[in-house]
C-alpha positions in Angstrom: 116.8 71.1 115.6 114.1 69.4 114.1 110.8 70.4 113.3 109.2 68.5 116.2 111.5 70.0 118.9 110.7 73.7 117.7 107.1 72.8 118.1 107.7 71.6 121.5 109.9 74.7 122.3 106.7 76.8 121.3 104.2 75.0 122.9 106.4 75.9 126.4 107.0 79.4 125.6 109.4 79.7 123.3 110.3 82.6 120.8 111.8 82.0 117.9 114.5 85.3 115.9 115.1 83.6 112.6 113.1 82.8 109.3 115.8 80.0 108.7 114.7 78.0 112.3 110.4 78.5 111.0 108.6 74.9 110.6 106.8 75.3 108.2 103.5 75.1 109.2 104.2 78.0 111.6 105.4 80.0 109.0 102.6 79.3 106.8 100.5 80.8 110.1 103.0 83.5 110.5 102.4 84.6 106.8 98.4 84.1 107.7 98.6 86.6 110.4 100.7 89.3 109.2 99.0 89.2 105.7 96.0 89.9 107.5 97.2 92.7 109.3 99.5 94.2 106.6 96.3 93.8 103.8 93.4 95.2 107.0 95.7 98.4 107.3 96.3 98.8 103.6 92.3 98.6 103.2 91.4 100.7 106.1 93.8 103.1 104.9 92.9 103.5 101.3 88.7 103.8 102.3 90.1 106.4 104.7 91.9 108.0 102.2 88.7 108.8 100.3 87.0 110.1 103.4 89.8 112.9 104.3 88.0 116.1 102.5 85.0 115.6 103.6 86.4 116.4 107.2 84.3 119.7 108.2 87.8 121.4 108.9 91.3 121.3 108.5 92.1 120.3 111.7 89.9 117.4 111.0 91.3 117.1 107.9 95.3 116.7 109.0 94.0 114.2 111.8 92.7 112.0 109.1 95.5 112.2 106.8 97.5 111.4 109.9 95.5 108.5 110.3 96.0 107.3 106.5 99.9 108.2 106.8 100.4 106.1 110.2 98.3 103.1 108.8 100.2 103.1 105.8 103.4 103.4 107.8 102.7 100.5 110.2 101.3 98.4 107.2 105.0 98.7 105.9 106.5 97.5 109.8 105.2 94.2 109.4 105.3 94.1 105.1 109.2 94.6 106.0 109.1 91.6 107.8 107.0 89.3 105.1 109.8 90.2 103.1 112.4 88.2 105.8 110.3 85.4 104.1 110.3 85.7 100.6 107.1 88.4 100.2 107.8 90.8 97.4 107.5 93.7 99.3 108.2 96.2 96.1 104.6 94.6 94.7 103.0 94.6 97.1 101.3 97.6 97.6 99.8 97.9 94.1 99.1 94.1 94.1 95.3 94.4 95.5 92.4 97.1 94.8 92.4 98.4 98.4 89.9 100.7 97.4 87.6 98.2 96.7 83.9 97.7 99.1 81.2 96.0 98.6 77.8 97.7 98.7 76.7 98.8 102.5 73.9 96.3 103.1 76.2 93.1 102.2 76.4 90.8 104.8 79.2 88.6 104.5 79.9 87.9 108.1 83.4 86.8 108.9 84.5 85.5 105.6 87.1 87.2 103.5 87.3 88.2 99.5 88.9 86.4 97.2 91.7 89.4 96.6 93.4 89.8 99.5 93.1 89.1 103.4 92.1 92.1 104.5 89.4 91.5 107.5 85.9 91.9 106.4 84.9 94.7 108.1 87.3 96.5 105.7 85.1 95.2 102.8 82.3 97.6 103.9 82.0 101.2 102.2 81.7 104.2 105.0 79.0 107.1 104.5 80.5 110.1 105.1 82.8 111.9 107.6 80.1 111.2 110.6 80.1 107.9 110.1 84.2 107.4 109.4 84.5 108.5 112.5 82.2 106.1 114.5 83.9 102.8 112.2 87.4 104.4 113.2 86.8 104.6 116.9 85.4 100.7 116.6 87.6 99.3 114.9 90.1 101.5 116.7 89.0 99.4 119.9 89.4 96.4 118.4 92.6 97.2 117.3 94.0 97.6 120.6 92.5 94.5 122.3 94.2 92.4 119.1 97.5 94.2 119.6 97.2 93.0 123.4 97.4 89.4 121.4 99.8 90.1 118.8 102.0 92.1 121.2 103.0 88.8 122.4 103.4 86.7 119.4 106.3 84.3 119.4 108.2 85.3 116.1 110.4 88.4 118.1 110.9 90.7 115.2 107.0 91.0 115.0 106.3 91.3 118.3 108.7 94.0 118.6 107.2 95.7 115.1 103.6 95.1 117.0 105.0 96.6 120.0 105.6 99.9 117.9 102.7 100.0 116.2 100.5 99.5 119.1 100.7 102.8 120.6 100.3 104.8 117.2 97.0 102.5 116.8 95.8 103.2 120.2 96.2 107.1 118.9 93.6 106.4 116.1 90.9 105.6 118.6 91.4 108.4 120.7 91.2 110.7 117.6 88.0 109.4 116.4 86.6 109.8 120.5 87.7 113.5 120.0 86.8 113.5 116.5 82.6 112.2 118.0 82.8 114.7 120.8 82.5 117.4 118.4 80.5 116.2 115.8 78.2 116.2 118.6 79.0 119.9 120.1 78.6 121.1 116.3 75.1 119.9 116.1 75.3 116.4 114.5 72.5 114.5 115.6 73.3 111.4 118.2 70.6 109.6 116.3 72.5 109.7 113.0 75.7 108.6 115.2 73.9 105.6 116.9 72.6 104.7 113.5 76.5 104.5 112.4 77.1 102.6 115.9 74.5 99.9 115.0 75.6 99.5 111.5 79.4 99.1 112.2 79.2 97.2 115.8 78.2 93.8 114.3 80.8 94.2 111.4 83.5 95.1 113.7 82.6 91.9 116.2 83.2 89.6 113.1 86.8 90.9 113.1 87.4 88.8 115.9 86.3 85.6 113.6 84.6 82.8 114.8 84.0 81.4 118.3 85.0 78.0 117.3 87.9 78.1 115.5 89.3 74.9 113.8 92.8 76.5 114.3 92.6 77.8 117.4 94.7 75.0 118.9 97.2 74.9 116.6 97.7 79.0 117.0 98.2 78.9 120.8 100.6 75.6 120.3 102.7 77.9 118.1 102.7 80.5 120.8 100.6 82.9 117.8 97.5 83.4 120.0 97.0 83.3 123.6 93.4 84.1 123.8 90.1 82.9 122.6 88.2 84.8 119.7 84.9 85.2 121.8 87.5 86.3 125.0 89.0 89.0 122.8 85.3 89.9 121.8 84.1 90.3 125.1 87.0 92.5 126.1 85.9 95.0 122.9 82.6 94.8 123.7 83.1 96.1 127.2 85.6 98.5 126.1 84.1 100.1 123.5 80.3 100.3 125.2 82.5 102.3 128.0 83.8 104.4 125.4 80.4 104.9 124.1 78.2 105.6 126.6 81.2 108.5 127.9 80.2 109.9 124.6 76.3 109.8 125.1 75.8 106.2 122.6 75.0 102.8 123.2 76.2 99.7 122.4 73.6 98.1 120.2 
């Protein structure tokens, strides 16, 4: 089948099982998206990581180790699957400094770093376990209303591997709601939370990437996206200013 006649089979709907029947412009967008996802968790993991003993208590502390664990875990779902295309998945792991932020007032908007494609917001240091919790339950949001996207992706093997992880990442933003709810019943200020809110609600937004995109078109002919960036924006905003304002904050 030629190249042409996959594209067409996309562009109606199609799926497509095999690394071997990939154009390979698709699979250069293929690699895009998963490299983004795979390197995003991988960040978000490591800064995470560095947060965990500064829980106030051990059941704070096991839910954020948890978090780290299950990031790491589903980073590995789709790393597996990068390796289907010649990724060396052995190297990986130790091939970028996740660990690495930028200072907090940067302001880099949507662009990326040089070393890897983790999403920008990733590229931002958090201040302490009050604020952790607040980026978690943001970017927790945003999480789910991309894995309502990727869910639906038209390589099969990754849709299924998103299909797993979605429900584990849906997890993470509950724990950081329960994780707010009693920062607040053990005295933390909702100032100092709303402060967090503000800082990390524009960051989070840029996740979603520009509202013209150059290769937005190509994404949904190749069956990778199905929504606009601003559409998936809008459904995070409204989402996670419900989620807020349950917990007595306010989208900025």
């Amino acid at each position: 089948m030629s190249d042409m006649s996959i594209t067409d089979y996309l562009a109606q709907g199609g799926v497509l099982t095999n690394p071997e029947n990939v154009p390979a412009r698709y699979r250069a967008e293929l690699m895009r998206l998963m490299a983004t996802f795979v390197d995003s968790a991988l960040a978000g993991a490591a800064g995470f990581a560095d947060i965990i003993n500064e829980g106030p208590g051990i059941k704070e502390r096991i839910a954020a180790a948890k978090i780290v664990l299950e990031k790491t875990d589903n980073a590995d779902k789709v790393l597996s699957i990068m390796g289907d295309f010649g990724a060396n998945t052995a190297r990986y792991a130790n091939h970028h400094p996740w660990t690495d932020r930028l200072s907090r007032d940067a302001d880099i908007g949507t662009s990326r770093t040089d070393t890897d494609m983790r999403l920008s917001v990733f590229n931002y240091p958090m201040q302490g376990w009050a604020d952790a919790v607040v980026m978690n339950l943001l970017m927790g949001l945003a999480v789910g209303v991309q894995m309502s996207e990727f869910k639906r992706v038209s390589y099969a093997p990754l849709a299924e591997a998103f299909r797993a992880v979605a429900p584990i990442e849906a997890r993470h933003a509950e724990l950081a709601a329960e994780g707010i709810e009693r920062l607040v019943e053990t005295g933390t200020s909702t100032s100092d939370l709303q402060a967090s809110v503000d800082y990390w609600w524009p960051r989070v937004a840029a996740s979603f990437g520009k509202d013209v995109s150059t290769r937005a078109s190509q994404l949904q002919a190749f069956g990778l996206r199905h929504s606009s960036n601003a559409e998936l924006r809008e459904e995070w905003e409204a989402a996670a200013a419900t989620q807020l304002k349950k917990l007595g904050l306010s989208a900025p």
